[in-house]
VEXFITI-457599 format. One line per 3 residues: their letters; for each residue x, y, z of C-alpha. Coordinates in nm, 3 decimals. Example, Ala and Ser with C-alpha at 12.3 -4.5 7.8 and 13.67 -1.06 7.14 Angstrom:
BEGIN
as> 1.230,-0.450,0.780 | 1.367,-0.106,0.714 $
END
This chain:
BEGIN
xxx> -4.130,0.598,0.493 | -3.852,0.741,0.669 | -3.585,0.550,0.791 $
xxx> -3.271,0.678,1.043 | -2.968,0.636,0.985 | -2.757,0.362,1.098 $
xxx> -2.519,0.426,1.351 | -2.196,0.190,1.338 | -1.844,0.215,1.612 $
xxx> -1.587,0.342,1.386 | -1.243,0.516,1.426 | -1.096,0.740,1.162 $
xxx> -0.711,0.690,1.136 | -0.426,0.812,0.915 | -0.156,0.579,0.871 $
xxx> 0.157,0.666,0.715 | 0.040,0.848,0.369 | -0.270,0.675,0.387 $
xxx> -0.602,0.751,0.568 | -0.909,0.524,0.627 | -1.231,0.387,0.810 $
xxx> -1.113,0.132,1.065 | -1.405,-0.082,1.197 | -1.445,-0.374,1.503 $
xxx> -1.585,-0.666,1.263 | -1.876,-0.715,1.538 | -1.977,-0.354,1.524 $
xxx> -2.062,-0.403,1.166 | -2.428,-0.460,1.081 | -2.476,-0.878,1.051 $
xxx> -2.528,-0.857,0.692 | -2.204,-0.699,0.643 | -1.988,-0.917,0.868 $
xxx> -1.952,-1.194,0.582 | -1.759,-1.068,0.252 | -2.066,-1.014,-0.024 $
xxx> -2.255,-0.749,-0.212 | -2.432,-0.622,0.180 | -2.027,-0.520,0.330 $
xxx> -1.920,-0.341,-0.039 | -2.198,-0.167,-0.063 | -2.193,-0.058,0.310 $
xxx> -1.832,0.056,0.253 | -1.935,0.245,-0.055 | -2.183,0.419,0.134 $
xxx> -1.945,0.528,0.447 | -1.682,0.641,0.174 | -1.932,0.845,-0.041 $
xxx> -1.863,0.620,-0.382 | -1.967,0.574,-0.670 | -1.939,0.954,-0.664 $
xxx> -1.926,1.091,-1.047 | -1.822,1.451,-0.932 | -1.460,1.285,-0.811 $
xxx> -1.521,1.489,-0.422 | -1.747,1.275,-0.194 | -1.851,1.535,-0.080 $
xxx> -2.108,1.290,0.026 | -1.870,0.995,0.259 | -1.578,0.950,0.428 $
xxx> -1.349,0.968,0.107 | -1.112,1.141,0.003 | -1.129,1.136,-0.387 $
xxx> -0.791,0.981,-0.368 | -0.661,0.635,-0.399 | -0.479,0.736,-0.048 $
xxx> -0.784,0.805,0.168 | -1.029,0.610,-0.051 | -1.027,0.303,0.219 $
xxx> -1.159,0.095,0.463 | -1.025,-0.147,0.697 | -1.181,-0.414,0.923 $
xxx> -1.012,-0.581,1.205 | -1.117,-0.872,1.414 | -0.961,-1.113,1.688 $
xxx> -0.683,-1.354,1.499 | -0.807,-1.652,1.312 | -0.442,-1.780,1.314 $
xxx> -0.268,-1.898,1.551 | 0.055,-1.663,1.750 | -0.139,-1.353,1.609 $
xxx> -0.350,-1.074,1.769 | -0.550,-0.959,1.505 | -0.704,-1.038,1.172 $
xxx> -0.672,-0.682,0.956 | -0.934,-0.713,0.622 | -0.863,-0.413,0.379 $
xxx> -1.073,-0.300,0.138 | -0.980,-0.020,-0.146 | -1.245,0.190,-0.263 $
xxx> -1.305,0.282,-0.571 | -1.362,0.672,-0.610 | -1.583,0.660,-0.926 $
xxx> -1.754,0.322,-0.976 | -1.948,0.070,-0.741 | -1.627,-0.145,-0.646 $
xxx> -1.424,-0.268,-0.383 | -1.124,-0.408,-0.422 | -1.034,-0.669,-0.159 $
xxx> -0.697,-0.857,-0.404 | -0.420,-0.671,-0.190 | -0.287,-0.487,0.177 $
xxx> -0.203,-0.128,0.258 | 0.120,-0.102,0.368 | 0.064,0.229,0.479 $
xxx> -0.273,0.154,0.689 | -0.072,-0.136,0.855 | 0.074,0.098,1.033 $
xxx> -0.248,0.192,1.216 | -0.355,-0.138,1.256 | -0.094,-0.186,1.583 $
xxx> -0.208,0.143,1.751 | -0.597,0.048,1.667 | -0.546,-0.284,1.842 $
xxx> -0.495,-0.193,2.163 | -0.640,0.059,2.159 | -0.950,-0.114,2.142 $
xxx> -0.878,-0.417,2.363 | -0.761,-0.700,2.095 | -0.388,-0.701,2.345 $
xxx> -0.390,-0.804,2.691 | -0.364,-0.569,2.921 | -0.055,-0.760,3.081 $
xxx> 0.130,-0.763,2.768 | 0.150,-0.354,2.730 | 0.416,-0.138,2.951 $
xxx> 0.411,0.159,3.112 | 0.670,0.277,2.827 | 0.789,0.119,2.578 $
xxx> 0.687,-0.067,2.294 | 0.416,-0.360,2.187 | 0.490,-0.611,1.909 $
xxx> 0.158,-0.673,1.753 | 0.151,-1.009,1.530 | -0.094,-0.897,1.255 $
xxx> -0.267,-1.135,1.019 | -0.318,-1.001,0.681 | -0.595,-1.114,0.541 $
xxx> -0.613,-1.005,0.196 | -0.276,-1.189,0.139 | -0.233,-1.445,0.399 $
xxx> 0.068,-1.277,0.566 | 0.225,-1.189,0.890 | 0.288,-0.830,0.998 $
xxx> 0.478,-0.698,1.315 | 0.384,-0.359,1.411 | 0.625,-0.236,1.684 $
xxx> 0.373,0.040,1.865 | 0.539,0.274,2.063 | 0.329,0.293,2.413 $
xxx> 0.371,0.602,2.629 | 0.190,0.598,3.019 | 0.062,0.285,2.955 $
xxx> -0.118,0.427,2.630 | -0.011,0.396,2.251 | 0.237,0.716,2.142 $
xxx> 0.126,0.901,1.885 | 0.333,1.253,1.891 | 0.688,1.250,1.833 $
xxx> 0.975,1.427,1.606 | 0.960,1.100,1.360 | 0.917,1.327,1.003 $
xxx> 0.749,1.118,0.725 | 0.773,1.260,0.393 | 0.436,1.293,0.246 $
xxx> 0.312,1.383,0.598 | 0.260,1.735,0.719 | 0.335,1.681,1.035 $
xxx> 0.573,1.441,1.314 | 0.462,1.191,1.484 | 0.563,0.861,1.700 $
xxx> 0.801,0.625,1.497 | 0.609,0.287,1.409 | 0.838,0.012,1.256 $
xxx> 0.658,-0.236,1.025 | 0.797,-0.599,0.943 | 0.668,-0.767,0.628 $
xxx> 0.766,-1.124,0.720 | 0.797,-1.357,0.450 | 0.623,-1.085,0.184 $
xxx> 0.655,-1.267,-0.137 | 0.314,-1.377,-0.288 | 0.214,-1.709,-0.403 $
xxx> 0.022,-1.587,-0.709 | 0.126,-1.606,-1.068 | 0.235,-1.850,-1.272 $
xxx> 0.560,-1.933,-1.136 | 0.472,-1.850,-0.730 | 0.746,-1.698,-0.513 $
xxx> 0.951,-1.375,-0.561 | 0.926,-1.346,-0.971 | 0.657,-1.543,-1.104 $
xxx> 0.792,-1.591,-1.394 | 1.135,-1.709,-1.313 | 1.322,-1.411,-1.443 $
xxx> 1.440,-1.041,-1.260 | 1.363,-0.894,-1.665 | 1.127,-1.013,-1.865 $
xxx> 1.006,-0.830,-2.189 | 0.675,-0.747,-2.211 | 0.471,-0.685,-2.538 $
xxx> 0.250,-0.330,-2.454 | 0.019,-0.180,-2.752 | 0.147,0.094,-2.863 $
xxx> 0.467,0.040,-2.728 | 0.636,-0.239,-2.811 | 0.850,-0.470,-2.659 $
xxx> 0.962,-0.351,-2.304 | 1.162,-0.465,-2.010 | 1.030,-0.473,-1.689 $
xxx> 1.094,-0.661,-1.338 | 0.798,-0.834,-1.257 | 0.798,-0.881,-0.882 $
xxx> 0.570,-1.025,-0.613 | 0.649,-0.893,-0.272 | 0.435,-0.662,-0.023 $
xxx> 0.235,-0.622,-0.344 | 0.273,-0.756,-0.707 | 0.455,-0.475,-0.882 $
xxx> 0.582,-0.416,-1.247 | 0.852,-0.167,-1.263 | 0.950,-0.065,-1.630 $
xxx> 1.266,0.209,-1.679 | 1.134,0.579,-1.650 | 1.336,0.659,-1.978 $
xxx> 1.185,0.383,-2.205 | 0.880,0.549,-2.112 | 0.953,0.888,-2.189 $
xxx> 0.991,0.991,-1.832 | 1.315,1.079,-1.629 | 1.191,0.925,-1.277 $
xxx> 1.171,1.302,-1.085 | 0.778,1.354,-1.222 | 0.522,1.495,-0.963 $
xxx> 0.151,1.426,-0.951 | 0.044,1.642,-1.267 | 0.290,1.540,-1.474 $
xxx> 0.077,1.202,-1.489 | -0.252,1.291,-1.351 | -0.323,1.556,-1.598 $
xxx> -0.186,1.371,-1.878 | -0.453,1.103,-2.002 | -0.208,0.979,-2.269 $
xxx> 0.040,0.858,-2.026 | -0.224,0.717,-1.792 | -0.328,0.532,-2.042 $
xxx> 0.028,0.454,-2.146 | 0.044,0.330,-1.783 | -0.220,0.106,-1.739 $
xxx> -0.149,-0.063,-2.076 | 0.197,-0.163,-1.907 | 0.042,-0.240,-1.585 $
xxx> -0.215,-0.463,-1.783 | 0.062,-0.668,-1.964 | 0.235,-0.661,-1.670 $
xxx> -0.043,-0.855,-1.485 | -0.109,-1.110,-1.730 | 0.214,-1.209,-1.766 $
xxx> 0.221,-1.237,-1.400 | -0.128,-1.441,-1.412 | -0.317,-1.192,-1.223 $
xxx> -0.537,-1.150,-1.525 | -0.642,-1.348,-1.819 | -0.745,-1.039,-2.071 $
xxx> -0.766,-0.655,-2.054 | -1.155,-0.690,-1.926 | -1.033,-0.815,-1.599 $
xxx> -0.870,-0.498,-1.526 | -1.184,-0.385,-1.458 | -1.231,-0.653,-1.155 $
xxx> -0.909,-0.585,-1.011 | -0.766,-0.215,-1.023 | -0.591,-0.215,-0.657 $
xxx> -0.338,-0.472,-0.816 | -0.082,-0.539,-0.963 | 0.131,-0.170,-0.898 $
xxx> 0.298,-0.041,-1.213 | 0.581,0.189,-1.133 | 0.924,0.369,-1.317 $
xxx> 1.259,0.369,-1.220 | 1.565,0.561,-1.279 | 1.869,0.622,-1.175 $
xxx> 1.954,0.926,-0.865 | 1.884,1.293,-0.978 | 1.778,1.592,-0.783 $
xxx> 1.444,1.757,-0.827 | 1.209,1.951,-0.595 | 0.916,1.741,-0.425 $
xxx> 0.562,1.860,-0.390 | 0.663,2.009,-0.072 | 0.901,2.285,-0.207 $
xxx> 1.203,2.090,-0.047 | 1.514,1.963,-0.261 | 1.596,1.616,-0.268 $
xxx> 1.949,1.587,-0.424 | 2.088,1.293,-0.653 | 2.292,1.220,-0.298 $
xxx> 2.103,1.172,-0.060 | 1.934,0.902,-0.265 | 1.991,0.572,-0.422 $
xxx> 1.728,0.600,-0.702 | 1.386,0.756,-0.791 | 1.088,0.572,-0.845 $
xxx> 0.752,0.697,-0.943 | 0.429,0.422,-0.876 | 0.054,0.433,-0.978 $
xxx> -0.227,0.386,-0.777 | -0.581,0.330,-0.881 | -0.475,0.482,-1.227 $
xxx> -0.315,0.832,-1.076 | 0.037,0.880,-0.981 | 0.088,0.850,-0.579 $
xxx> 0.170,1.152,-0.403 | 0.433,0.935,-0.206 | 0.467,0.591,-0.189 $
xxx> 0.266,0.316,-0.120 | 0.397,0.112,0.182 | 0.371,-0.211,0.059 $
xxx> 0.509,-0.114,-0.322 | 0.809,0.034,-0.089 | 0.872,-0.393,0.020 $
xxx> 0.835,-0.452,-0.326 | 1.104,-0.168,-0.443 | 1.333,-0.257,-0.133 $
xxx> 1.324,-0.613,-0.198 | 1.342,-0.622,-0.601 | 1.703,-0.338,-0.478 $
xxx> 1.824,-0.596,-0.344 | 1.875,-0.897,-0.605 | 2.084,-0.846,-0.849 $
xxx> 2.006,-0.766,-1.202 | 1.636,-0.625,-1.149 | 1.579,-0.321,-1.304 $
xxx> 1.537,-0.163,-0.953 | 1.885,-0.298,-0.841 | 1.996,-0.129,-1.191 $
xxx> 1.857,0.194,-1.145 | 2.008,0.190,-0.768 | 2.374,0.144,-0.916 $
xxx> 2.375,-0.259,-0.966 | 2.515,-0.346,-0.618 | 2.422,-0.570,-0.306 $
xxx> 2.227,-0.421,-0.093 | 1.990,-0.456,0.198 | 1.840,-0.148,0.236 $
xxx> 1.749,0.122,-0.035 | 1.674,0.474,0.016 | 1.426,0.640,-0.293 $
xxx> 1.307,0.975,-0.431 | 0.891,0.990,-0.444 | 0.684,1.256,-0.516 $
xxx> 0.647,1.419,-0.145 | 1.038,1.324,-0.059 | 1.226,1.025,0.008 $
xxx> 1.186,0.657,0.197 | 1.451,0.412,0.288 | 1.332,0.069,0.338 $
xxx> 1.550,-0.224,0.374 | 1.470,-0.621,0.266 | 1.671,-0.946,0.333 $
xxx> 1.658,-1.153,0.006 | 1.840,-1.486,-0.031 | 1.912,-1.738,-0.274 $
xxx> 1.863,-2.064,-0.238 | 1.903,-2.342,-0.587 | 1.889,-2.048,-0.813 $
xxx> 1.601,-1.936,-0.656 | 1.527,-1.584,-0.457 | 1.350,-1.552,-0.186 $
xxx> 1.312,-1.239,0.076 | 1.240,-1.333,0.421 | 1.149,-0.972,0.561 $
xxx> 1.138,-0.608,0.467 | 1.108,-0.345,0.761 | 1.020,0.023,0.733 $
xxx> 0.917,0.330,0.959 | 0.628,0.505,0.953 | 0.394,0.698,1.142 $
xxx> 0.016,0.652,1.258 | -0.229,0.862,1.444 | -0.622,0.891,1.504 $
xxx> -0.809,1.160,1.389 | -1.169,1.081,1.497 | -1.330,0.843,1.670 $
xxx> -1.710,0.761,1.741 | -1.946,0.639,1.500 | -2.013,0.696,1.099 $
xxx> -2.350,0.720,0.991 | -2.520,0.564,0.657 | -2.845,0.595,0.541 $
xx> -3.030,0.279,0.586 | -3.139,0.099,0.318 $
END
C-alpha cells in the first residue's frame, strides 16, 4: 500500500567546516522526540545512511564525517540558557548514530538557528549588533556562548571573515567553550589519567607517547614523527592509505581505553565519533588543499586529526579547544610541538590552512584545569523548508 512521505520543518545549515540537518525538537515526528531506535533511524533516513556505495546519493549526507550530521535543538532545560542543542553524528556506512560528543563546528550555527526561529526574545536582539546565546550542550553537559552578529534586526551572515576550509567569507561568529574539560575517564578533569604524557602500548607499534586530553572533545595526540608522518599530510596521504588508517585507529583505540572511554577494541564499534586521535609536529611550510602556502611562520605548529576513521579536511572545532587548551600547559606534547612555552592562544597548520584558537588553563594543587577556550568561525543557511522521508 502506498504510503507518502513524511514531511518534517527542517533547515539546512553549514557551520564553520561542518554542514548538517538542524531540526525544532517539536517538529520531529512523536516517536522520534525521545532518544531510541524511532529518532536514529529517522536521522539515518534524512542523511541517506547506511549507504554501501559511500555517496548518499539517496539523503541529506555528504559521504563525509563533515556533513554526515544532524542536530536537534529545543527550548533550554537548564537554567540561564536559551537553548538545548542535541547532536547526532552519522555514520556514512553502517546503521549508527553516534550521540557520545558535540560539533564544535555546528555550534556555530546553533546561535544564528536560534533566533532565527524564535528560541530569543524579541527584546533581547538589536537593530545591530550582536546576541550572546547561552547554549546547552547536551551531548556533554556544557555551556556554549555563541556571539551572533545581528544586522537590521536580523542575524548577519555575509561578511569578509575568511575561514580556512571554507570557500567563501562570511559574518564572524565567536564561540566560548566555558568550562570544556570532560568528566569522563578514569581520573575526570583535564587529563584523566593524571599525566600531560602517558605511554601507550599500540599493536604493532609499541610503546608510544601521547597526551591524553579531555577538553571540547577527548583527544589523543601522539608525535607525527613516531608515526612515520611529518605533521604537513593532506587528505590522501591518510585516506588512501588503509595501513595508516588502521595504524590510526589502533592508537585512537588504546588511546580510549586508557582514557576509560572503552573497555576492549569491540566497543570501538559503539562509539566511533569519540575519542579524536590526532599528530603533532613542530612548524613547517607546506601547501594546503587549497593551493595556498602556509609557511613554518605564520604558525605555531601543525596538527593533523581523524574523524570517523578519515583524515579531516580542516579541523574539527571542538578538537581545536582540545589542541588550544592541551598548547597551553606545559609539557604536553602539543605545548612541545608549539615550542614548549606559555601560552594562551595557539595558531595551527590543518589540511585546508590554518586556525588560531586561544584557551585559559590554570593550575590549582597540581592540578590543571581550563576555564574557557574561544574561537571564530563562520555560519550560514543554505536551505530551509522541510526534508522528506519515506514513511515507514
Amino acid at each position: 500500500m502506498h504510503k507518502p512521505q513524511l514531511r518534517i520543518p527542517a533547515t539546512y545549515m553549514r557551520g564553520g567546516t561542518s554542514k548538517g540537518v538542524f531540526f525544532r525538537l517539536a517538529d520531529l515526528p512523536e516517536a522520534a522526540q525521545v532518544p531510541g531506535p524511532a529518532r536514529d533511524a529517522l536521522l539515518l533516513r534524512v542523511i541517506g545512511s547506511p549507504d554501501p556505495y559511500g555517496k548518499h546519493t539517496d539523503g541529506m549526507g555528504g559521504a563525509t564525517s563533515s556533513t554526515s550530521k544532524c542536530v536537534i535543538i529545543a527550548p533550554a532545560s537548564v537554567p540561564r540558557h536559551d537553548v538545548d542543542y542535541l547532536y547526532g553524528q552519522v555514520s556514512i556506512d553502517s546503521a549508527f548514530v553516534d550521540w557520545s560528543g558535540n560539533c564544535g563546528n555546528l555550534s556555530t550555527a546553533v546561535g544564528p538557528f536560534a533566533i532565527a526561529n524564535g528560541f530569543i526574545p524579541a527584546d533581547r536582539i538589536p537593530q545591530e549588533g550582536a546576541v550572546a546565546v547561552r547554549v546547552w550542550q547536551a551531548n556533554i553537559g556544557k555551556t556554549i556562548i555563541v556571539h551572533v552578529p545581528v544586522a537590521n534586526g536580523e542575524v548577519q551572515e555575509s561578511g569578509d571573515f575568511e575561514l580556512d576550509g571554507v570557500t567563501f567569507p562570511g559574518a564572524e561568529v565567536v564561540l566560548e567553550f566555558l568550562d570544556p574539560s570532560d568528566d569522563e575517564g578514569e581520573g575526570g578533569a583535564l587529563f584523566p589519567t593524571g599525566n600531560r604524557v602517558d605511554e601507550l602500548d599500540v599493536p604493532g607499534l609499541g610503546r608510544l607517547p601521547a597526551t591524553l586530553i579531555s577538553a571540547g572533545i577527548p583527544t589523543v595526540f601522539v608525535n607525527a614523527a613516531d608515526i612515520g608522518f611529518d605533521g604537513t599530510e593532506l587528505q590522501p596521504a591518510i585516506n588512501d592509505d588503509k595501513a595508516a588508517q588502521a595504524k590510526l585507529e589502533a592508537i585512537r583505540i588504546a588511546g580510549a581505553i586508557r582514557m576509560g572511554l572503552m573497555q576492549s577494541p569491540v566497543d570501538a564499534a559503539t562509539r566511533q565519533h569519540t575519542p579524536k586521535v590526532a599528530f603533532v609536529a613542530p612548524p613547517k611550510g607546506y601547501v594546503a588543499s587549497s593551493g595556498k602556502t602556509v609557511e613554518a611562520a605564520d604558525i605555531d605548529l601543525n596538527v593533523r586529526a581523524m574523524s570517523m576513521g578519515k583524515l579531516h579536511h580542516a579541523m574539527m572545532g571542538t578538537c581545536a579547544v582540545a589542541i588550544g587548551t592541551a598548547a597551553a600547559v606545559p609539557g604536553t606534547l602539543v605545548n612541545r610541538a608549539a615550542g614548549g612555552s606559555e601560552r594562551n592562544a595557539v595558531r595551527f597548520g590543518h589540511p585546508s590552512g590554518t586556525l588560531r584558537v586561544g584557551a585559559e588553563a590554570r593550575q590549582v594543587d597540581g592540578r590543571w584545569s581550563v576555564t574557557k577556550a574561544i574561537m571564530s568561525r563562520s555560519a550560514r543557511v543554505l536551505m530551509e523548508g522541510a526534508v522528506r522521508v519515506p514513511a515507514v
